[in-house]
N, C-alpha and C positions, 0 to 999 in steps of 0.2 A: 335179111331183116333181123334186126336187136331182140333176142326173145324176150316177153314181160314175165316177170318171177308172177308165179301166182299163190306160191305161200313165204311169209315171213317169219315165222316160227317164233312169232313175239318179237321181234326185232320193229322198232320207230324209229330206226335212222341205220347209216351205212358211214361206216367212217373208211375212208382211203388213207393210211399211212403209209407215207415215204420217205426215204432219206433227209428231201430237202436238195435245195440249192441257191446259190446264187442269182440276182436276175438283172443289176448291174455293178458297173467296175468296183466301185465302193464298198461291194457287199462281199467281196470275196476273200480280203483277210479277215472281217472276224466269222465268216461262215465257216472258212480252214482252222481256226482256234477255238470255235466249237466242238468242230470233228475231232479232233487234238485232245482237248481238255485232258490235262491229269494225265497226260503221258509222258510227259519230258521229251518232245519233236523240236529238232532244232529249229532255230526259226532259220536258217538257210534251207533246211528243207521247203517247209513254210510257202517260200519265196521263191520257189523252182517250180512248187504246185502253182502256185499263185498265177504267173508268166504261162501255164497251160491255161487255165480257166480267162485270161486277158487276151492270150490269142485268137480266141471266140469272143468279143467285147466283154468278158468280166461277167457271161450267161451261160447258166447251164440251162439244156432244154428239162430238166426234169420237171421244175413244177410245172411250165406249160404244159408238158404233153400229160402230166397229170391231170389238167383241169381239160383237154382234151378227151381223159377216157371218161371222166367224169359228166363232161358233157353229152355223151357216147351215151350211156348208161339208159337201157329206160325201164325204169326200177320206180315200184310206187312208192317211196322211201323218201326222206332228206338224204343227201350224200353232204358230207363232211370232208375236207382235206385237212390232214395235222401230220407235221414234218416233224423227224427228228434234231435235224441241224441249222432249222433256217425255216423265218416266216412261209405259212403260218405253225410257228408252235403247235406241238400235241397239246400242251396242258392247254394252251390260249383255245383251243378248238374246241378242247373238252368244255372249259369252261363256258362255254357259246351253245355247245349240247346243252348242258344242264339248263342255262336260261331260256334255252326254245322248249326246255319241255321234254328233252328224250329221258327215257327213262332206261332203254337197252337196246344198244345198237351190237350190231357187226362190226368188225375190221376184218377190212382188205387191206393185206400189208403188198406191197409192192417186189415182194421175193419171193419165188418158188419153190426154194430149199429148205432143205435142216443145218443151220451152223450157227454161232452162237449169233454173230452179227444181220443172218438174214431171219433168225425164229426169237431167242429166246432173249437178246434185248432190244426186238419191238418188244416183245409181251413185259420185261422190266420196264421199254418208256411208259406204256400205256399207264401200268400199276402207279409209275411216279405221278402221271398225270393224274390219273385219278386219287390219288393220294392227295394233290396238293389242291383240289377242287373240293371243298365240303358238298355233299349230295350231288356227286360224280354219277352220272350213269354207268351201268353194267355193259361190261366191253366184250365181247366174246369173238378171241381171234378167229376166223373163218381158218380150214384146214390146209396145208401145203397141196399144190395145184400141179405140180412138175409134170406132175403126167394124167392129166385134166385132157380132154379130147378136145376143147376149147384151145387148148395150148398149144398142145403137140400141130393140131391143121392150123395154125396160123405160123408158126413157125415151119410147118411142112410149105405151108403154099408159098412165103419169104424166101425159104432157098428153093426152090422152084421158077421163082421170081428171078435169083441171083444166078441159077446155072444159067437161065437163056439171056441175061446180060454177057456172059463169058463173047468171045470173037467163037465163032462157028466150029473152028477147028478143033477149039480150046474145051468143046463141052464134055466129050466123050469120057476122054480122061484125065478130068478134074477131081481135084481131092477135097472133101469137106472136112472143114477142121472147125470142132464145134471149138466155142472159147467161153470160160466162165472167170469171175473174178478170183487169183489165186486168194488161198487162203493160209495163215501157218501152219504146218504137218503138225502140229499138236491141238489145233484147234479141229482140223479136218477128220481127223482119225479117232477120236478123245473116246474116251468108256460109255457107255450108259447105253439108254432106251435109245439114244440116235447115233453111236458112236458108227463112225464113218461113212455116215447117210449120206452126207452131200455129194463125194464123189458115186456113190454109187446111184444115187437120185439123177442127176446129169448123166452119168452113161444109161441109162434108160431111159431120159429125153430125147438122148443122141439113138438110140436107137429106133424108139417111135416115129422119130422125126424122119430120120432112112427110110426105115418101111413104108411110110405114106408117100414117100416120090418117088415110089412104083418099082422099089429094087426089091428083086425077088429072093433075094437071101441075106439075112445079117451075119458079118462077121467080123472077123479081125481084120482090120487093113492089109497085114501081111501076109496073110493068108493067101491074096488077091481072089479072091469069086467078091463079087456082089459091088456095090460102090464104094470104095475104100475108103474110110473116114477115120478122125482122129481127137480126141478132146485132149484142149490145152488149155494154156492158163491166163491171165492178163491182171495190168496193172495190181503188178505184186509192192508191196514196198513192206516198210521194216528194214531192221539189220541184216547186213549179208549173213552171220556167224546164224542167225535164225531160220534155221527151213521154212520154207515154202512151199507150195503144188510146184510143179515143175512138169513138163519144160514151160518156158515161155514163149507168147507165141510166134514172137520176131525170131527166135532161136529156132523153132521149130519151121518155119518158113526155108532157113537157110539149109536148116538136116534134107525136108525135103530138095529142094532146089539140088542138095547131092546126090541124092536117090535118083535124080534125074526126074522129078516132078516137077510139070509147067504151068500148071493153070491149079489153083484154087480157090473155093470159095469158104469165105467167114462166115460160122453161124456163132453169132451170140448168144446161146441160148440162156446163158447165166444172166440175164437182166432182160425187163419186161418194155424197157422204151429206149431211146437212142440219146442215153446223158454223157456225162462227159467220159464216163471211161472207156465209152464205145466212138464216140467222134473224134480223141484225141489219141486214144492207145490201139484201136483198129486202123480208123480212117486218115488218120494221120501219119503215126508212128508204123503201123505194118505195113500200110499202102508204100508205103518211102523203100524199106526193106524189100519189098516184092518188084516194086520198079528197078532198086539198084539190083534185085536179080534177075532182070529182066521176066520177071512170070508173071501172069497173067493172075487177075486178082479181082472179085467183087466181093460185094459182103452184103448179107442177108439182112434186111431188117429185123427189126427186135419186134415183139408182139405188137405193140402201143395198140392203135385204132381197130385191129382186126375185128370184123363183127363174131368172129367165132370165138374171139378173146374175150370180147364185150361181154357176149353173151355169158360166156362159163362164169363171168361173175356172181349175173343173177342164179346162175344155176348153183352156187356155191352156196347163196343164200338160201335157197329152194332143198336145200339136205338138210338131213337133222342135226341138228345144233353140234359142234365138236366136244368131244371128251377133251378135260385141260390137258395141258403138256406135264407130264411131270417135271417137278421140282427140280430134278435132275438130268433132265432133256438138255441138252446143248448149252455145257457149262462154258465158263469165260477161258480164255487159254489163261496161260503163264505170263503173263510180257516182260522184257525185259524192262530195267531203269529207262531208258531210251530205245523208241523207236521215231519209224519216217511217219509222214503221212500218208495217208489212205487217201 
């Protein structure tokens, strides 16, 4: 059952911020020159992304399964959706608050991390938004969730789900290899109030999520006691000469397969629903690599619908209102003159 928030903390609305996407063929080169803007991305890059999001008809599942959770929700609220790269617009949403009347909502932003692109430019969209809306409402981001007990059992019971997909033989000794989006090594490690939060926020997803499917000791994979698991990285781009998280996760598919590992499962726990960089760069691209290695291979769903997801919403809203992020929280990296797209 959806638990019903029973305090608001002054909150008259909920806004759900997300990425954004695509939702047909037409929409998907200037939805990638949004994402772009202002970085000098070749446009053959462009058109390499482009040819991913057309192999699924020109649709990313994000916004649906956004209005999905949104439908999920049973919160005594208006809920709102405003995207950052793709109808509908944050400012156009915002501006839709103001004329219904809200005067101070929540955001629920759709990432569970600290990095500049999952924390600290939502909280720059939001401001733009509210900037370019005369008597904007009062936006007050809801706090980082990684490791929300909402979270962690819905991603527990997902790979739970994915081990007893494995063939019978294959479950024992399966490897979990958690995956999040890589990011640049200068963006991931940077100074401040969150300097290297992200990786270390996902290794202690990765491990809550362990512990809930009943393994009695956490450790190092190499170690061998307890169920051996691993976090890597997915849909990196930018320049090679540019660090990144690393490995990747097709790379690491192969390291293992050396090791003599036959069976793994994929946790995505770096994203909250099953959008494109989970259905093209897991279920696509590592499925392929796992076949031509012959191992054995399922993947976990991402949170989306879970009622214990659902619920941690309201319960997000049900705390006391967040302290702001300082100013200095998860600044922008370096970027080069050119990079790829994201």
């Amino acid at each position: 059952m959806v638990w019903r928030m029973g305090s608001t903390n002054g909150y008259d609305a909920l806004l759900v911020v997300s990425f954004g996407g695509p939702e047909k063929p037409e929409d998907v080169m200037p939805f990638l020159e949004n994402v772009v803007r202002g970085r000098g991305v070749p446009r053959e890059r462009l058109l390499e992304v482009e040819a991913h999001y057309q192999r699924f008809g020109g649709v990313s599942p994000i916004n649906r399964q956004c209005r999905d959770l949104i439908a999920a929700l049973d919160v005594d609220l208006p809920v709102y959706l405003g995207n950052r790269n793709w109808h509908p617009f944050l400012e156009d949403t915002v501006r839709r608050m103001r004329e219904d009347g809200v005067r101070k909502a929540a955001a629920f932003v759709t990432a569970a991390y600290s990095s500049f692109s999952s924390c600290r430019q939502y909280l720059d969209d939001i401001a733009r938004a509210r900037a370019a809306v005369p008597g904007a409402p009062e936006i007050v981001k809801l706090r980082h969730y990684y490791d929300h007990p909402g979270f962690v059992a819905a991603m527990a019971d997902h790979t739970r789900d994915a081990l007893d997909r494995l063939p019978e033989g294959a479950r024992e000794g399966a490897r979990l290899v958690f995956t999040a989006h890589s990011i640049p090594v200068s963006m991931a490690r940077t100074a401040g109030p969150a300097g290297g939060a992200y990786e270390a926020q996902l290794r202690r997803t990765a491990e809550l999520v362990t512990a809930q499917i009943g393994e009695a000791r956490l450790c190092d994979a190499r170690l061998g006691e307890g169920r051996a698991w691993d976090l890597v990285w997915q849909s990196r781009s930018g320049p090679p000469q540019v660090p990144w998280l690393e490995p990747d996760v097709c790379d690491h598919l192969e390291a293992l397969h050396a090791e003599g590992v036959r069976s793994v499962v994929l946790v995505p726990i770096g994203f909250v629903s099953d959008h494109m960089e989970v259905v093209y760069d897991l279920d696509t691209e590592a499925a392929a690599t796992a076949e031509k290695l012959g191992m054995a291979l399922t993947r976990a769903s991402t949170a989306g619908t879970h009622p214990r997801f659902v619920s941690m919403v309201a319960e997000l809203l049900a705390e006391p209102e967040p302290a702001p992020c300082p100013a200095t929280c998860c600044p922008a990296p370096v970027r080069p003159a050119r990079t790829a797209a994201e």
